[in-house]
C-alpha positions as CSV (number, residue, x, y, z in Angstrom):
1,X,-8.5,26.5,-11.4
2,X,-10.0,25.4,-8.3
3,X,-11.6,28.3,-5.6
4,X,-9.7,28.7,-2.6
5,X,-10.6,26.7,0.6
6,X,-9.6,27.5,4.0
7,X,-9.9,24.5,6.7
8,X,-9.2,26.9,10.3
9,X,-9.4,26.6,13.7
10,X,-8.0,23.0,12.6
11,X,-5.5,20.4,14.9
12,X,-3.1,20.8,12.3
13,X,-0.6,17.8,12.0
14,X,2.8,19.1,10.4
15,X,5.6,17.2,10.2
16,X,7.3,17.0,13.5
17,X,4.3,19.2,15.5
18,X,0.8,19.3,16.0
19,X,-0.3,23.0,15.7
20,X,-4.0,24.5,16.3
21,X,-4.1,26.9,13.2
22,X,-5.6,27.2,9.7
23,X,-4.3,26.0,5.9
24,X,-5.4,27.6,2.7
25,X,-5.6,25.6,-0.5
26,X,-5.3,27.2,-3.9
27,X,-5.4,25.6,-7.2
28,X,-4.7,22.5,-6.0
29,X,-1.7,23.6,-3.3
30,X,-1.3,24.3,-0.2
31,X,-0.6,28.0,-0.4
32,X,0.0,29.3,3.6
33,X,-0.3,27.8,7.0
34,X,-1.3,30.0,9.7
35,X,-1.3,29.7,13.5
36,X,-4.7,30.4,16.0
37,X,-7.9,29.5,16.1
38,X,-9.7,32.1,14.2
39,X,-12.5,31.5,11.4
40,X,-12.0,34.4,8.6
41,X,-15.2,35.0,6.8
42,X,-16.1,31.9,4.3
43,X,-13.7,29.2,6.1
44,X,-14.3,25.9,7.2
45,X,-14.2,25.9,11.1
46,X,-13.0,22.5,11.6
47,X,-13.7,22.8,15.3
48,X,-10.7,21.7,16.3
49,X,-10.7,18.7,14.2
50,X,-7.2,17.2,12.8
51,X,-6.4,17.8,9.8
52,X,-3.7,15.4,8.2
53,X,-1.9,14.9,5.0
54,X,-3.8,13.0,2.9
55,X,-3.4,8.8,3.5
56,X,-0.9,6.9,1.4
57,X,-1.4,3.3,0.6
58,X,1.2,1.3,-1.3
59,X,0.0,-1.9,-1.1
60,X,-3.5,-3.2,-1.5
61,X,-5.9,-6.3,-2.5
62,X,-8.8,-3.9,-1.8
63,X,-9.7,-3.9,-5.9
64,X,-9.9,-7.5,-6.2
65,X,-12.4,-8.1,-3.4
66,X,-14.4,-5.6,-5.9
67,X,-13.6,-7.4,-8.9
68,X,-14.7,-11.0,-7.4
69,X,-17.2,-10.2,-4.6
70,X,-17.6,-14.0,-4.6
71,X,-15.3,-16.8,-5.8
72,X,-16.0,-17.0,-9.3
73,X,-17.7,-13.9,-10.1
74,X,-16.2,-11.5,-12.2
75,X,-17.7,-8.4,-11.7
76,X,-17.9,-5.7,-14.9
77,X,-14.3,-3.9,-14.2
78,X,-15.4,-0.5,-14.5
79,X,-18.0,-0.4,-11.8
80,X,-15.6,-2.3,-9.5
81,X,-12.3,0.0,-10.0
82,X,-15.6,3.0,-9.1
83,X,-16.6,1.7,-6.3
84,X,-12.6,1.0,-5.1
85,X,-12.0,4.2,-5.8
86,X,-15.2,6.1,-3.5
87,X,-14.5,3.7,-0.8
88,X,-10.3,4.6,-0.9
89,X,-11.3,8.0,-0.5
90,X,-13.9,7.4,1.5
91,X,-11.5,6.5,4.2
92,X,-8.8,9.1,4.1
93,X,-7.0,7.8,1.3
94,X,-5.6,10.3,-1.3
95,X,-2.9,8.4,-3.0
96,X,-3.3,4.2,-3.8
97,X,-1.1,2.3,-5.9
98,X,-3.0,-0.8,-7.2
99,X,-1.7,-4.0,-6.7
100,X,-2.2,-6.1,-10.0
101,X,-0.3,-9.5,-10.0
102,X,2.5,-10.6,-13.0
103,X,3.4,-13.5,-13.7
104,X,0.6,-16.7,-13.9
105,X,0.5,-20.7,-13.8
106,X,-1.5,-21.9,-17.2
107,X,0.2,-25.8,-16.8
108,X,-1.9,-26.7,-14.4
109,X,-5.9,-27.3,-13.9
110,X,-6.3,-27.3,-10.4
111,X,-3.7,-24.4,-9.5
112,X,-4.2,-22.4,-12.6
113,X,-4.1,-18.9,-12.6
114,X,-4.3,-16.4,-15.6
115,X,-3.0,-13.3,-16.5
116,X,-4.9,-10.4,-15.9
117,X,-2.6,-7.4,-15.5
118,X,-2.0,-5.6,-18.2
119,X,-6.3,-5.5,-19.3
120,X,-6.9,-4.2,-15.7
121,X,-3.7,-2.0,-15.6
122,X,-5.6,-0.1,-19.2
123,X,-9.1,0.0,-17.6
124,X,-7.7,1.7,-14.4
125,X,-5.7,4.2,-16.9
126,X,-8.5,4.9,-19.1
127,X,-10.8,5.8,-16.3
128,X,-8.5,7.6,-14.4
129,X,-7.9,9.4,-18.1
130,X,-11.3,10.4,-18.2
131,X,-11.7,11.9,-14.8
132,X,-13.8,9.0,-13.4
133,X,-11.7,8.6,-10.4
134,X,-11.3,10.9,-7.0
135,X,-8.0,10.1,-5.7
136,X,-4.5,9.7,-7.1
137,X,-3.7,6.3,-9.0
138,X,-0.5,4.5,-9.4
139,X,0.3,0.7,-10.3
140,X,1.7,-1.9,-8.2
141,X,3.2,-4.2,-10.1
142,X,3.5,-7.6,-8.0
143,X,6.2,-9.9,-9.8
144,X,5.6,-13.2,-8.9
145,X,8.7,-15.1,-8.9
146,X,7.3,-18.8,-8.1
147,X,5.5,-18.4,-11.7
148,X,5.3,-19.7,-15.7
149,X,4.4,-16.6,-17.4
150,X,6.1,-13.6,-15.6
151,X,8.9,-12.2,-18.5
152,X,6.4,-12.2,-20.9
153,X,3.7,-10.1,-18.7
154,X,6.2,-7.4,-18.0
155,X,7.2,-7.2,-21.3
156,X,3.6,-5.6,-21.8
157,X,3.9,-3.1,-19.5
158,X,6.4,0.8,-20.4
159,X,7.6,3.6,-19.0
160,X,4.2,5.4,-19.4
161,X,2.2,3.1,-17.3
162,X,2.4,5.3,-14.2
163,X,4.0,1.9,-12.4
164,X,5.5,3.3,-9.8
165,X,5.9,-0.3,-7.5
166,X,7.7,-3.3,-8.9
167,X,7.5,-6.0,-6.2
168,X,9.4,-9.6,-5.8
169,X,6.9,-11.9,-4.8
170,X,8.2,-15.3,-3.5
171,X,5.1,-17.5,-2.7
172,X,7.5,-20.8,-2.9
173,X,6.2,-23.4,-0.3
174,X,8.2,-24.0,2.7
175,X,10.2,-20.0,2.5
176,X,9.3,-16.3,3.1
177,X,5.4,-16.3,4.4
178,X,4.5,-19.8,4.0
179,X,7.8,-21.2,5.5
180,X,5.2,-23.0,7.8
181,X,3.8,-25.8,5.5
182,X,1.0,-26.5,8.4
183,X,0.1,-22.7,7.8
184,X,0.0,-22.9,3.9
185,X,-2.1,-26.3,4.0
186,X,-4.8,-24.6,5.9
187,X,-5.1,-21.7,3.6
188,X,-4.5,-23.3,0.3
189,X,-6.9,-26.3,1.1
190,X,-9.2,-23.7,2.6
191,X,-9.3,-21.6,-0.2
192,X,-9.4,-23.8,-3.5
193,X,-10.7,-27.2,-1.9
194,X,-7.7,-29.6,-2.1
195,X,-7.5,-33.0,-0.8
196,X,-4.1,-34.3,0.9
197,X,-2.7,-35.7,-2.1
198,X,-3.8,-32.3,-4.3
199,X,-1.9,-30.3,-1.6
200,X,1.3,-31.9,-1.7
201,X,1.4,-32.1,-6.0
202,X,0.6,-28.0,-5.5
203,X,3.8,-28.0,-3.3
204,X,6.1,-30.0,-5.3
205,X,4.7,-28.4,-8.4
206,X,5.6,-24.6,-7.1
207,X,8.8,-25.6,-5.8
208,X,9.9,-27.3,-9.6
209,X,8.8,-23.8,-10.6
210,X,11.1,-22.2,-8.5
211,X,13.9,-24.3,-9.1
212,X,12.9,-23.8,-12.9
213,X,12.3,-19.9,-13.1
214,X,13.3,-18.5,-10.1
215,X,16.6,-17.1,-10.9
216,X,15.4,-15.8,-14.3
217,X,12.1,-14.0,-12.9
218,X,13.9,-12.2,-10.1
219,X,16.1,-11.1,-12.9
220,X,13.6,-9.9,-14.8
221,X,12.1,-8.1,-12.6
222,X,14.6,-6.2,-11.1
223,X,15.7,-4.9,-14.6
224,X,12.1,-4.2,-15.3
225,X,11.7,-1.7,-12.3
226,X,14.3,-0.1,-13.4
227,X,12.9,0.2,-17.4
228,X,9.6,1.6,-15.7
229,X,11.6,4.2,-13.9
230,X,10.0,2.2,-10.7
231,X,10.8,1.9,-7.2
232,X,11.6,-2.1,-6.3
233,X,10.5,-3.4,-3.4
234,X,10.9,-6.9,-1.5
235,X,7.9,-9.0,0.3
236,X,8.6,-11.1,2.9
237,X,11.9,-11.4,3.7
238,X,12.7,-13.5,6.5
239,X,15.8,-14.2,6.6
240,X,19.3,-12.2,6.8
241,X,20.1,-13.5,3.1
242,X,17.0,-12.4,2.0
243,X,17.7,-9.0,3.0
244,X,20.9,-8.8,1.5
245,X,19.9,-9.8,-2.0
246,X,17.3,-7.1,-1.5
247,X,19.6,-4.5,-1.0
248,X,22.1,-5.8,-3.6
249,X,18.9,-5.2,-6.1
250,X,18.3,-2.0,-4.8
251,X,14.9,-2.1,-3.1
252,X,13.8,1.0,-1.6
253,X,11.5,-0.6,1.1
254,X,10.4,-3.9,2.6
255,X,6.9,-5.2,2.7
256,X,5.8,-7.3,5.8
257,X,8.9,-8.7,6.8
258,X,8.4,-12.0,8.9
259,X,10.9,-11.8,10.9
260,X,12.5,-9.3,13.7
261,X,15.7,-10.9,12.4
262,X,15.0,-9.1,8.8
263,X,13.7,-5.9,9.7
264,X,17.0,-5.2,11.8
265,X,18.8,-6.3,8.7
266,X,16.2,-4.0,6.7
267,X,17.3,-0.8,8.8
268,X,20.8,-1.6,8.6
269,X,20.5,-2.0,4.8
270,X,18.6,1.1,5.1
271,X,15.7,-0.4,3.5
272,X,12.4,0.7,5.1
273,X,10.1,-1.4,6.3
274,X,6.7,-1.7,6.2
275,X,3.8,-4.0,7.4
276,X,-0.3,-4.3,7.5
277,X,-2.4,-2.0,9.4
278,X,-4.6,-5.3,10.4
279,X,-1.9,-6.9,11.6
280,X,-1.0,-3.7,14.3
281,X,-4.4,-3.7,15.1
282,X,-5.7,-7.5,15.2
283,X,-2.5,-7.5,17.8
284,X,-1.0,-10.3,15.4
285,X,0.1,-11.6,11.8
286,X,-3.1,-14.1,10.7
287,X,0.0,-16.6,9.2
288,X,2.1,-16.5,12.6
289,X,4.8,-14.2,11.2
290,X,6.0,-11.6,13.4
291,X,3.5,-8.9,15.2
292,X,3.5,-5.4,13.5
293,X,3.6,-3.8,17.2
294,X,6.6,-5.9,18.1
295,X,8.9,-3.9,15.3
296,X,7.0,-0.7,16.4
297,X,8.3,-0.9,19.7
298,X,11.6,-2.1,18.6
299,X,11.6,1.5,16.1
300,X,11.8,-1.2,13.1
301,X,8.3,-0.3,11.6
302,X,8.3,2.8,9.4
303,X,5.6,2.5,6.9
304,X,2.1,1.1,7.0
305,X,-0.5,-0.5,4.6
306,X,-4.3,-0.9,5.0
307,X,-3.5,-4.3,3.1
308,X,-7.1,-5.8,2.8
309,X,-8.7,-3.3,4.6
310,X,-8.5,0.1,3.7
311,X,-10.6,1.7,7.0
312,X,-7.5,0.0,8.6
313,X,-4.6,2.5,7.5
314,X,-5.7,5.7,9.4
315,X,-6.7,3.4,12.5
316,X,-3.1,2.5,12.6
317,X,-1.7,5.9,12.1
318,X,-3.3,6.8,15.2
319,X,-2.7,3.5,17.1
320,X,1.0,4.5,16.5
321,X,0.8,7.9,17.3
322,X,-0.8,6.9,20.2
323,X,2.2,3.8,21.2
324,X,4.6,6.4,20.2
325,X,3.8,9.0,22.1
326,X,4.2,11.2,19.0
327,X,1.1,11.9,16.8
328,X,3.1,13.4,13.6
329,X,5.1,10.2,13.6
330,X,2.6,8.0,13.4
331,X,0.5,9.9,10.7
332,X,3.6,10.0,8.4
333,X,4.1,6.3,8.8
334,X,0.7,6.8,6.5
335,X,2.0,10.0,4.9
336,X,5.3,11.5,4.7
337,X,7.0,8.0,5.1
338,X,5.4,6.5,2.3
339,X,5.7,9.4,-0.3
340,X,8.8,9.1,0.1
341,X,9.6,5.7,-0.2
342,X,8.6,6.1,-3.6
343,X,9.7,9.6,-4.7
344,X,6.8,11.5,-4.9
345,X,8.4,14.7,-3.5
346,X,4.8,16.6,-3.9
347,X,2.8,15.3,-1.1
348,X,2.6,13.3,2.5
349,X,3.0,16.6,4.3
350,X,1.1,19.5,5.2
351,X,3.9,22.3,3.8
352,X,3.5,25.4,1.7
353,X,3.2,24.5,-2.3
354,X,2.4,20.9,-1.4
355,X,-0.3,19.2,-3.0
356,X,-3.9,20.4,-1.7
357,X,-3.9,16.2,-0.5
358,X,-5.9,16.5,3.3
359,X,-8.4,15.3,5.3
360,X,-10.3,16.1,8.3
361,X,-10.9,13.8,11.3
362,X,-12.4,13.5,14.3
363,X,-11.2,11.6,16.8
364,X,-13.1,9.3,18.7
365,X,-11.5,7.2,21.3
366,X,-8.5,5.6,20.3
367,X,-9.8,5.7,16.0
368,X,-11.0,8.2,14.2
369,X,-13.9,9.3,11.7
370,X,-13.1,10.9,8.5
371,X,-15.2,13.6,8.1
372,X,-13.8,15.3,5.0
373,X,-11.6,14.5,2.2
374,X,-9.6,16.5,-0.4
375,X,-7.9,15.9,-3.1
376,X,-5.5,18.2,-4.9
377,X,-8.1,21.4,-2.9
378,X,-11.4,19.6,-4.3
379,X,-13.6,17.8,-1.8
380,X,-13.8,14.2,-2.8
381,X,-16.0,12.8,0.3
């Protein structure tokens, strides 16, 4: 039992309106919404403030940057999945799914990466088990196709792993987001110091891997979404194709299509799509894939990710309210949209018996400042 809370004289953001009124929150849900701008006795007098449906995010690195501050430094896990957690809620959002990679490359020295999943994936649990954590967590399961190890990783992962995201990752040189080889080289060498001749064994090594694995993995994958009772979801689809053997899979949404060719073929298929917050607001993709405004203005954007910066997500919301003309829309492209992407049916709106999932911002300018944050009717920043 939680004691009741009334935010009032609120900006309230239902929906499809925004309405200047007041929401009361008991044991955990949203019990009755009220219009006018009165204060009862005890209330929170929001001055006018919006208050939203609590931020959704589907899609983020933000826990690894906590886990390695620094290349090479593995910080202790359960500090880092803390401190992920404070700074998520920190920023508006109520509801994350973690993104933990499946599926690693052990063969080889200088491109090796290990698996890591499933020890992360029972830390998060175990915490969020004992009440450590403020907001709502969920894994994200990113399958990566383009892989050695990736059957036998989601064979350690069931039903009762709260994975509610099974992604097809497709990192193969020269297709999806690195399609542009002069793009990869520039990251890759960037990142893990190659020379020339490193570069191009790296590319003929991950290509062999597709051409080895690739068939199987997606396989594997797909069923495993489905054994998880989880939503699939593609990653950069660029082309038509791709799109299509997405929706013959059954993916439920699309993340960061590179391509205005694909996201038509996403919303034709149905599929929804989604893209990075820092992409809509740096005015640009950082590979040279297609600009997140671009599809907004074409009505091909419908969900949005903080990505690798969580701040980002309720900037963007408000950005698209903003380009749209249409404030409700652009919060549930944060919200509603989201939630429902992946069937959770109890939250991403401010309606009666909803979950007690809001926050309180102030705008300022053309961004906002989160002043308050709650989650299931308890204040968690």
């Amino acid at each position: 039992m939680t004691p009741d809370t009334i935010l009032a004289n609120a900006t309230l953001v239902l929906p499809n309106e925004t309405l200047r009124g007041q929401v009361r929150l008991v044991d955990g849900r949203i019990a009755d919404i009220a219009e006018g701008r009165s204060v009862p006795l005890g209330a929170e007098d929001c001055g006018g403030d919006l208050v939203m449906p609590g931020l959704i995010e589907l899609h983020t690195d933000n826990l690894e940057r906590h886990i390695e501050p620094r290349p090479k430094v593995d910080w202790p896990h359960a500090a880092a999945i803390i401190a992920h957690d404070a700074e998520l809620a920190s920023v508006g959002i109520t509801t994350v799914f973690d993104a933990l990679r499946v599926g690693s490359v052990v063969s080889d020295a200088k491109t090796n990466y290990g698996e890591y999943a499933r020890v992360l994936a029972d830390e998060i649990l175990a915490l969020r088990a004992e009440g450590a954590l403020k907001i709502s967590h969920y894994l994200h399961l990113r399958a990566e196709v383009c892989s050695e190890t990736l059957v036998e990783e989601l064979d350690k992962f069931g039903p009762e792993d709260r994975i509610g995201i099974v992604s097809l990752m497709d990192h193969t040189p020269g297709e999806r987001q690195f399609r542009d080889l002069t793009q990869l080289r520039k990251y890759v060498m960037g990142k893990r110091g190659m020379s020339d001749a490193e570069f191009e064994a790296h590319v003929a090594a991950q290509k062999a891997l597709k051409a080895r694995h690739g068939a199987v993995h997606e396989a594997a994958a797909v069923a495993a979404a489905r054994r998880y009772g989880a939503v699939l979801a593609s990653h950069d689809d660029t082309e038509v194709s791709h799109v299509s053997r997405s929706a013959e899979h059954g993916a439920h949404f699309a993340e960061f299509p590179t391509t205005v060719e694909a996201a038509q073929a996403c919303t034709a298929h149905g599929i929804k799509v989604m893209m990075g917050a820092p992409n809509l607001i740096r005015g640009g993709s950082h590979s040279g894939n297609v600009a997140a405004r671009d599809l907004a203005e074409a009505d091909l954007l419908h969900i949005v990710s903080s990505d690798y910066v969580p701040s980002s997500l309720l900037s963007a919301a408000l950005m698209l309210g903003d380009l749209w003309g249409d404030l409700p829309r652009g919060i549930a492209a944060v919200t509603g949209a989201p939630a429902k992407a992946v069937g959770l049916e109890d939250r991403g709106e401010i309606r009666q018996d909803a979950r007690a999932d809001l926050l309180r911002v102030a705008r300022i300018g053309t961004t906002g400042a989160v002043r308050s944050v709650w989650v299931q009717g308890r204040r968690a920043s």
